[in-house]
C-alpha positions in Angstrom: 0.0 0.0 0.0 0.9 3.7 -0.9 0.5 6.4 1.5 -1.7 9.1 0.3 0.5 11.9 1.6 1.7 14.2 -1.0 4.9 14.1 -3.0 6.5 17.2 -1.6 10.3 17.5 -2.1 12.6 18.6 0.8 13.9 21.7 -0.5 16.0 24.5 0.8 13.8 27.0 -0.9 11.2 25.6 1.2 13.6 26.7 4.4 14.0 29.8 2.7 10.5 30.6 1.3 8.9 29.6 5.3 11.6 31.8 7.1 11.0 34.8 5.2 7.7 34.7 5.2 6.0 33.2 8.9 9.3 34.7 10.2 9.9 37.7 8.6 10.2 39.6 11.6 13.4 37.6 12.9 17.3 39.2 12.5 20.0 38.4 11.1 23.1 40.7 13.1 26.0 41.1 11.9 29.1 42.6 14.2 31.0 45.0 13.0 33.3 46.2 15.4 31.5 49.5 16.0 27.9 49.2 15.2 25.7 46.1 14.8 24.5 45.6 11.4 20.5 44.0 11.0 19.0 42.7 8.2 15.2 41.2 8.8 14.4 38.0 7.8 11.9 39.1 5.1 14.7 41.4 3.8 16.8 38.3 3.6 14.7 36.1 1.5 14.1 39.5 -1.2 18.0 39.5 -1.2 18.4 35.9 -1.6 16.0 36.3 -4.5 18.2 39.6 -6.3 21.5 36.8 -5.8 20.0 34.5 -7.5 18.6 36.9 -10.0 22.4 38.0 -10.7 23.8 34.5 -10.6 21.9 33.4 -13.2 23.1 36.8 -15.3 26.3 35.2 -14.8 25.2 31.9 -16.5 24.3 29.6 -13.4 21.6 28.2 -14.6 21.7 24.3 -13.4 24.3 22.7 -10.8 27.3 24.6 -11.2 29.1 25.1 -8.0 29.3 28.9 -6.2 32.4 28.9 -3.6 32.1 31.5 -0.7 34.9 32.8 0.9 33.7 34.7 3.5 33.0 35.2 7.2 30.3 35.0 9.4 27.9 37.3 8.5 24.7 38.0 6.7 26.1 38.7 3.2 26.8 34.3 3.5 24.0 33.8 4.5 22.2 35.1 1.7 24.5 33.0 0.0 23.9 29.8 1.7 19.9 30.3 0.6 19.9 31.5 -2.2 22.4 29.1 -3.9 21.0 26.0 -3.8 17.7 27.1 -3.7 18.4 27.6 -7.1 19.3 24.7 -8.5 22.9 25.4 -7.7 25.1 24.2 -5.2 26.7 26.1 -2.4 31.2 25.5 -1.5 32.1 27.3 1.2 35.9 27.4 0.9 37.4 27.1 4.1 39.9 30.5 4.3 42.5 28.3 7.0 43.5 25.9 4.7 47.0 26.0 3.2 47.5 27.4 -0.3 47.7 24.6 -2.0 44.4 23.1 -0.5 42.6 25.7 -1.4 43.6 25.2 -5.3 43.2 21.4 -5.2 39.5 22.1 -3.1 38.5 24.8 -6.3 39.7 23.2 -9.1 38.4 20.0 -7.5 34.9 21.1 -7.3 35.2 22.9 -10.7 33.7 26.2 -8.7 32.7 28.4 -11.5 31.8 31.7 -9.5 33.5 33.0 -6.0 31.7 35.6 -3.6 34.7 36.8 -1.6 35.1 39.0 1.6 37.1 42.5 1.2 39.2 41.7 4.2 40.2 38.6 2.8 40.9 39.6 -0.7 44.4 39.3 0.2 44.3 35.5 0.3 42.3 34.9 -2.4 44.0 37.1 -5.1 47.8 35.5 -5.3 45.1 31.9 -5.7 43.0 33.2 -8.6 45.4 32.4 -11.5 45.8 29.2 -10.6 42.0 28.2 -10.0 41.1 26.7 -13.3 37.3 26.8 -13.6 36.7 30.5 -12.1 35.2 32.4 -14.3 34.0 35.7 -12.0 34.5 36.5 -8.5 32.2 39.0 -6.7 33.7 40.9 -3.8 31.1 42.1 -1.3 31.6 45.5 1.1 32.2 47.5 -2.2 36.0 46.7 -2.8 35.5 45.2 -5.7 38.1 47.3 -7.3 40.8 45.6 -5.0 40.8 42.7 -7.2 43.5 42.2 -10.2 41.7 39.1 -11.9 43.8 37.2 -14.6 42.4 36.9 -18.4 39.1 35.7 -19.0 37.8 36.2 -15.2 35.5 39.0 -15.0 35.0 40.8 -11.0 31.5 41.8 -9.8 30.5 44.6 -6.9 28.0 42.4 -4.9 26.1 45.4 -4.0 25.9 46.7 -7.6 25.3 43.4 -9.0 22.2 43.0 -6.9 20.8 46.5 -7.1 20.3 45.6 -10.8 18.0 42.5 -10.0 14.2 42.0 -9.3 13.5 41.0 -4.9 11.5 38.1 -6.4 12.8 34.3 -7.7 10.8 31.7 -9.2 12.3 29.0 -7.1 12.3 25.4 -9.1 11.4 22.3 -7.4 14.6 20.8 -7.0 14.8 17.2 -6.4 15.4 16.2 -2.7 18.5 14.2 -3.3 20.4 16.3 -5.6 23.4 18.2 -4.5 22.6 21.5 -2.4 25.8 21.8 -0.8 29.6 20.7 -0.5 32.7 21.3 2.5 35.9 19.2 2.1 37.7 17.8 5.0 40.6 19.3 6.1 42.8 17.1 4.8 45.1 16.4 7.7 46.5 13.3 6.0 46.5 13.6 1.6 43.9 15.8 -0.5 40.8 17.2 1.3 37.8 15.1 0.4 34.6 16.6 -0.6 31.5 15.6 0.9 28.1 17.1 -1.0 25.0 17.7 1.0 22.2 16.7 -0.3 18.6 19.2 -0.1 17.2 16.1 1.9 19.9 15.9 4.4 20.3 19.2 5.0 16.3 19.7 5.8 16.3 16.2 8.0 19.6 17.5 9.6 18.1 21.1 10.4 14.9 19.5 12.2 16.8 17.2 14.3 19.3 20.6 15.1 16.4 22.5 15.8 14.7 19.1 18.0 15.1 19.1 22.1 17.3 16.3 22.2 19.4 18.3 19.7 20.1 22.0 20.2 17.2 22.7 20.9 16.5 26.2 18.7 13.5 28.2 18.8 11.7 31.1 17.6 12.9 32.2 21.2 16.1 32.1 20.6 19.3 34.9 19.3 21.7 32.3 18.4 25.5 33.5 18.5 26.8 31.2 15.5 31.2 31.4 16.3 31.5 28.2 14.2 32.4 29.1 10.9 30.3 29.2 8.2 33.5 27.8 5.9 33.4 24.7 8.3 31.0 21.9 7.7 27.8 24.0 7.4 28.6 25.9 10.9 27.2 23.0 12.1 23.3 23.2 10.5 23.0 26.6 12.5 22.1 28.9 9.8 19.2 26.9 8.2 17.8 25.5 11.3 17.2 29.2 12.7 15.8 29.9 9.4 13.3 26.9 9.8 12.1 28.3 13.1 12.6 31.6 13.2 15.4 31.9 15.8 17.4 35.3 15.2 21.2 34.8 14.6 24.1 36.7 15.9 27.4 36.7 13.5 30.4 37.7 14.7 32.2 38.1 11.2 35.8 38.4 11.6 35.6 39.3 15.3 36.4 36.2 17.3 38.9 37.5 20.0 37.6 37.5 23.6 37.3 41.6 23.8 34.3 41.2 20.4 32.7 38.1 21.6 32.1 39.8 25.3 31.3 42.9 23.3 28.4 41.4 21.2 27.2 39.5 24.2 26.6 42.3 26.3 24.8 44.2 23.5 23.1 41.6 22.0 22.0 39.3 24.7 22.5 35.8 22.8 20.6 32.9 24.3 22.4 29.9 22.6 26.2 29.9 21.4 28.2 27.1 19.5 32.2 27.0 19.1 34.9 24.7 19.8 36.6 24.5 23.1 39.5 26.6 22.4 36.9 30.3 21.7 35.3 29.3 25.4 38.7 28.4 27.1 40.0 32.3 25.6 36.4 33.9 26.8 37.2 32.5 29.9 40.7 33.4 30.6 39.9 36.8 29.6 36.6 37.0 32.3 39.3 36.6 34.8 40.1 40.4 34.6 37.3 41.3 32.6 34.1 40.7 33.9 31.6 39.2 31.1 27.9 39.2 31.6 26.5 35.9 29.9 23.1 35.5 32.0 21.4 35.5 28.6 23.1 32.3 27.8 20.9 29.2 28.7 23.1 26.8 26.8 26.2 26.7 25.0 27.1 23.8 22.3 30.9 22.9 22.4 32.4 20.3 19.8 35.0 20.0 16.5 37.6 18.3 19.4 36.5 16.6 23.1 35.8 19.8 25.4 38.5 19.4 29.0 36.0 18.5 31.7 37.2 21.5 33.8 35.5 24.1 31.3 32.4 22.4 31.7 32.9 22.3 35.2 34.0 26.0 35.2 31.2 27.4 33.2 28.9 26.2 35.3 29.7 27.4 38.4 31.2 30.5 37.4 28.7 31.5 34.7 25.2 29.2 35.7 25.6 28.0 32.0 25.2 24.0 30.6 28.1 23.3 27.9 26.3 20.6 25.7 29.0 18.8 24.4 28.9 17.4 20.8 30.6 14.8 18.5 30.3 15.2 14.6 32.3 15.5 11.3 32.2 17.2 8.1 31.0 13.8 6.6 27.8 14.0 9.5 26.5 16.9 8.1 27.8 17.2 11.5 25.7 16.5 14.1 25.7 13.1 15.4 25.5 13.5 19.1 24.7 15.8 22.0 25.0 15.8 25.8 21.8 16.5 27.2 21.5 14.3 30.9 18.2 13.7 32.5 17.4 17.1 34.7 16.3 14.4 37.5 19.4 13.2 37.2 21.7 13.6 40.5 24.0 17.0 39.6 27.1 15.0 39.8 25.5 12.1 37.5 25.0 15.2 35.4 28.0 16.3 34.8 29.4 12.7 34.4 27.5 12.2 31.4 28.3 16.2 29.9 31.8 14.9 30.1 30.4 12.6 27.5 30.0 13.4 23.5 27.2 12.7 24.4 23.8 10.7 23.4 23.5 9.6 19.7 20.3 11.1 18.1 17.9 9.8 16.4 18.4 9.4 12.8 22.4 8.6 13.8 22.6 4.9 13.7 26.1 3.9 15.3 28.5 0.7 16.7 31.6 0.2 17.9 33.5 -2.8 16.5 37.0 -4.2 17.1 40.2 -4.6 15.4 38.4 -7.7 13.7 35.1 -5.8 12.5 33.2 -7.4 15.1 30.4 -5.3 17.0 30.9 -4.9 20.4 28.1 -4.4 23.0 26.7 -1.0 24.4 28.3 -1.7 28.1 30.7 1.5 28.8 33.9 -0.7 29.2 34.0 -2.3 25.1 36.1 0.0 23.3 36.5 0.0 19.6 36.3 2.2 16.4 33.0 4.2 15.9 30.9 3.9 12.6 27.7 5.3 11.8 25.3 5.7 9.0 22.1 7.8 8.3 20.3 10.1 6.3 22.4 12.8 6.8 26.0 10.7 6.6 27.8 10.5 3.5 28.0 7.1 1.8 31.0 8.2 -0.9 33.5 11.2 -1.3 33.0 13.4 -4.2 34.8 11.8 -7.8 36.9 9.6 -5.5 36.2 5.9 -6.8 37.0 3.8 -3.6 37.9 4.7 0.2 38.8 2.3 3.4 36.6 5.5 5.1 33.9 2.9 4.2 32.6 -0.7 5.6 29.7 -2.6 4.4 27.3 0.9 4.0 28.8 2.2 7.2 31.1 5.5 7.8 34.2 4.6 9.4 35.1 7.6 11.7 38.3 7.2 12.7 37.5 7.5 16.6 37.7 5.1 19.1 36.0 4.8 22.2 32.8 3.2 23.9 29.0 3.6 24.4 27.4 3.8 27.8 24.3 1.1 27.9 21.9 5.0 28.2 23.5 5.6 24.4 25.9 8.5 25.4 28.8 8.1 23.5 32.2 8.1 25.0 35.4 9.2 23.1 39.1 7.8 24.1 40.9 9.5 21.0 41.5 9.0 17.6 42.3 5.9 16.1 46.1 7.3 15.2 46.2 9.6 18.3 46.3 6.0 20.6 49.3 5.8 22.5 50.0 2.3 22.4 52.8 1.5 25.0 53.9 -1.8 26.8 50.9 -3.5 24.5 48.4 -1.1 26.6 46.5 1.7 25.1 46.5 5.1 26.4 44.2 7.7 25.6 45.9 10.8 24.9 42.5 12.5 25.3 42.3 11.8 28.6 46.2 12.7 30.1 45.2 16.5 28.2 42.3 16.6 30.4 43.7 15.6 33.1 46.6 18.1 32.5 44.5 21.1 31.9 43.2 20.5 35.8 46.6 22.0 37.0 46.2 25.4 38.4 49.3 26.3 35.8 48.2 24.1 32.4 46.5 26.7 29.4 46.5 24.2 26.9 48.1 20.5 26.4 48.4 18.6 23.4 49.9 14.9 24.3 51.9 12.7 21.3 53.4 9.2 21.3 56.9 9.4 20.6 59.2 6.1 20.2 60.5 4.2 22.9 63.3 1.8 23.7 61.1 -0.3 25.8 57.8 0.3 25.6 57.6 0.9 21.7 55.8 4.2 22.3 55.3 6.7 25.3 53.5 9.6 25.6 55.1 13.6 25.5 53.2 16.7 26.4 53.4 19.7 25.0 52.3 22.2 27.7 51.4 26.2 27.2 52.0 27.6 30.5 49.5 30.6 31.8 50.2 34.1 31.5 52.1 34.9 34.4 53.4 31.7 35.8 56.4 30.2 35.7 57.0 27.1 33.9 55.9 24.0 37.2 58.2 21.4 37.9 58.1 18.3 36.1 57.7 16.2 39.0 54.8 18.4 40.8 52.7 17.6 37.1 53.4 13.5 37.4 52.2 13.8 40.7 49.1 15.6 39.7 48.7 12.7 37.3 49.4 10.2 39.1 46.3 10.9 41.3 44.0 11.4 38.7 45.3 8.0 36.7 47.5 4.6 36.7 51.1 5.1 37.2 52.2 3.6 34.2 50.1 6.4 32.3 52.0 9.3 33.5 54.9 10.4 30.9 57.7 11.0 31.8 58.4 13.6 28.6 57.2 17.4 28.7 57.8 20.0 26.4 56.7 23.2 27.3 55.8 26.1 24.4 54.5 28.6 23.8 51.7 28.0 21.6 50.1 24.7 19.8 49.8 24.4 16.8 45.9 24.1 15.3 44.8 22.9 12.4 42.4 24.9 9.8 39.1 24.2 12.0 40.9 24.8 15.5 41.8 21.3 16.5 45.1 19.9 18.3 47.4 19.5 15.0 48.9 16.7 16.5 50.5 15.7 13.2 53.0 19.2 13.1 53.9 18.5 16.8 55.4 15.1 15.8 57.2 16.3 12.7 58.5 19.0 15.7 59.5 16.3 17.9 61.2 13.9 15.2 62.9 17.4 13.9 64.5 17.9 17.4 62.5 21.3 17.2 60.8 20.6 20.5 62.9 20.8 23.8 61.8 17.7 25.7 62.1 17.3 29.8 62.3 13.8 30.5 62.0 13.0 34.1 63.8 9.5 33.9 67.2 11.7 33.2 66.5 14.1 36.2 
């Protein structure tokens, strides 16, 4: 039997056409470092309609990719609707990837038109002679004329170009499963890989990001999006407040501490999202610098496992919940949150915020061992995580075969376990193990450990080659402002209380920054090339 329900596609212009219309009322802010920019809602939707207008002036008239490279703010935003609600599909380029990334990543895609930032026209220019499928860029705050474009590429004023066009768009029915969207990874090991969204996805993701056991966004809510838009879809933030008519805050280029406790003050956000690091920085800088974040009722932390003691600190200093997430570019990227039971005890609470939390529905997930067998839901069987779903790519773009893959299921790359309740607990990643003596140790779990010393700003710990044990782990400390570097000995023994003996190391480094990769994760894989360089200058206790 057939349903009799009707054959409606799942379209981003539906996202669009809704949020503009029952929620025309809602803001998009931009910050600006002096005064807040606004743009409505219903505003939005009429310039979503005069891009599209211009893009297909251009000659975009079916799938053809459009690459952003821009910031936060509301001039991507009308790019990210407007896009594929045309038929076309939306690349945000991500602007912290190296040179040569960023030519494979536009060639790759074949991107045939580039909306770019004026403050970031600097990056993009020495690249456009060697992107291969550009045909024109359009540079938005009127700086067009900053641009020296190579033959046969043509440069736009975004402003100009959509005075010229009509507020209205005949939006086509798309169909559901076609390509809407596309982010590559970061490519931490060989060529990004592209992952392409599909208009279904992307709508199925949104609900569930806008569900209570997700973030739980309303037509209540300012949302203060940090989490790039360049960066696997800032997460589903920007259509899910469309959906339900949740204002949204962007910060634009204005990430620093001094901004972000600026635009909270004036703005009053209700729900945030960023990765550990921005909320580690906000939080050293309340120390002199009192920040007012009562308007907060949540705060979603994820892109790398969030230390325990910021959880811990932000809610007792602040009254505010972190929810701790787990996801990927290839999740679209949501694939779980940390929201306890409220009846919960308060320490059972935070036991399971330490978490990445509880898989949501749509997420299917195991855990399997070495040998591909599935291991059971128990909190003690740890293995490598692999989901699937709706909204989880089964393939990378043009790339024929990949061991990222298992019998229809996404292999993730992280290891770890699953509490019998569903929460998802993360050890590390599958090359971050420290494998020593034929034990494993979670490196993971020594920086958290570490960052609970009065003296520890950040820690990133490494397995580095051993005599005896075939691999031990280093860490590479940052020391706080102000403090001298602490003895070796006196961090062991903060360790040792917190963990088994033989999971102490023995090797420090301390410097004075780590190194991050292009979405603000540990870059592990630089700090080894340091350490096998002899770059780092490594304590080892054993000599002392």
């Amino acid at each position: 039997m057939r349903s009799t329900m009707m054959p409606e596609q799942l379209n981003i212009s539906t996202i669009l056409e809704f949020g503009a219309t029952v929620h025309k009322d809602a803001v998009i802010t931009t910050w600006t470092g002096d005064e807040p920019r606004k743009v409505s809602f219903g505003d939005m939707g009429k310039r979503a309609a005069q891009l599209a207008n211009a893009l297909r002036s251009l000659g975009i008239d079916g799938d053809q990719r459009v690459a952003t490279f821009q910031w936060n703010n509301s001039e991507h935003m009308e790019a990210y609707l407007a896009i594929p609600s045309m038929g076309a599909v939306l690349h945000p380029l991500n602007i912290r990837l190296f040179p040569d990334q960023l030519e494979f990543v536009a060639n790759h895609a074949e991107d045939k038109v580039i909306i770019v930032d004026p403050t970031l026209v600097p990056l993009l220019q020495p690249l456009l002679p060697r992107f291969s499928t550009v045909e024109h860029v359009i540079v938005t705050g009127g700086a067009a004329a900053t641009i020296e474009a190579p033959e046969g590429m043509q440069v736009h004023d975004y402003e100009a170009l959509l005075a010229a066009q009509p507020t209205e768009f005949d939006w086509p029915e798309v169909d559901e499963n076609s390509g809407a969207a596309m982010c590559y990874t970061s490519g931490t090991t060989g060529d990004p890989k592209g992952v392409v969204y599909s208009h279904r996805s992307i709508y199925l993701h949104s609900m569930q990001v806008c569900m209570s056991d997700g973030m739980d966004i309303s037509v209540d809510d300012n949302v203060l999006a940090i989490v790039p838009m360049f960066h696997a879809m800032s997460w589903g933030l920007p259509y899910a407040a469309f959906m339900v008519g949740a204002s949204l805050l962007m910060p634009d280029r204005f990430l620093q501490p001094e901004p972000l406790a600026a635009m909270i003050a004036s703005e009053k956000p209700t729900l945030a999202a960023a990765v550990p690091t921005i909320w580690q920085a906000v939080d050293a800088y309340s120390v002199g610098h009192p920040i007012d974040m009562s308007s907060f009722r949540a705060v979603v932390v994820g892109g790398s496992s969030c230390p325990p003691e910021l959880i811990r600190k932000f809610k007792e200093n602040y009254g505010i919940n972190i929810v701790h997430a787990w996801g990927m570019t290839e999740t679209s990227p949501i694939g779980t949150l940390s929201r306890p039971k409220v009846s919960l005890p308060e320490e059972r609470q935070f036991e399971l915020r330490k978490t990445q939390g509880r898989f949501i529905a749509g997420v299917k997930a195991r855990i399997v061992d070495e040998a591909g067998e599935e291991l059971p839901w128990d909190g003690e069987s740890v293995g490598e995580l692999q989901v699937r779903g709706p909204w989880i790519t089964g393939s990378y773009y043009k790339v024929e075969s990949s061991d990222s893959f298992d019998d229809g299921w996404l292999r993730t790359g992280d290891v770890g376990y699953v509490l019998p309740e569903g929460f998802l607990q993360l050890t590390d990643r599958a090359k971050d193990i420290i494998k020593s003596g034929g034990e494993w140790i979670s490196s993971v779990e020594v920086e958290n450990y570490l960052l609970e010393h009065p003296a520890v700003a950040e820690a990133a710990v490494i397995g580095v080659p051993d005599p005896k044990w075939d691999e031990r782990p280093l860490a590479a400390i940052v020391v706080k402002d102000g403090i001298p570097d602490p003895d070796v000995e006196d961090l062991r023994a903060h360790l040792a209380e917190r963990m088994a003996k033989w999971q102490v190391p023995e090797r420090f480094a301390f410097v004075d920054e780590i190194p991050k990769t292009s979405v603000g994760k540990l870059d592990k894989k630089r700090i080894r090339a340091s350490h096998s360089d002899g770059q780092l200058e490594v304590i080892n206790a054993l000599d002392t």
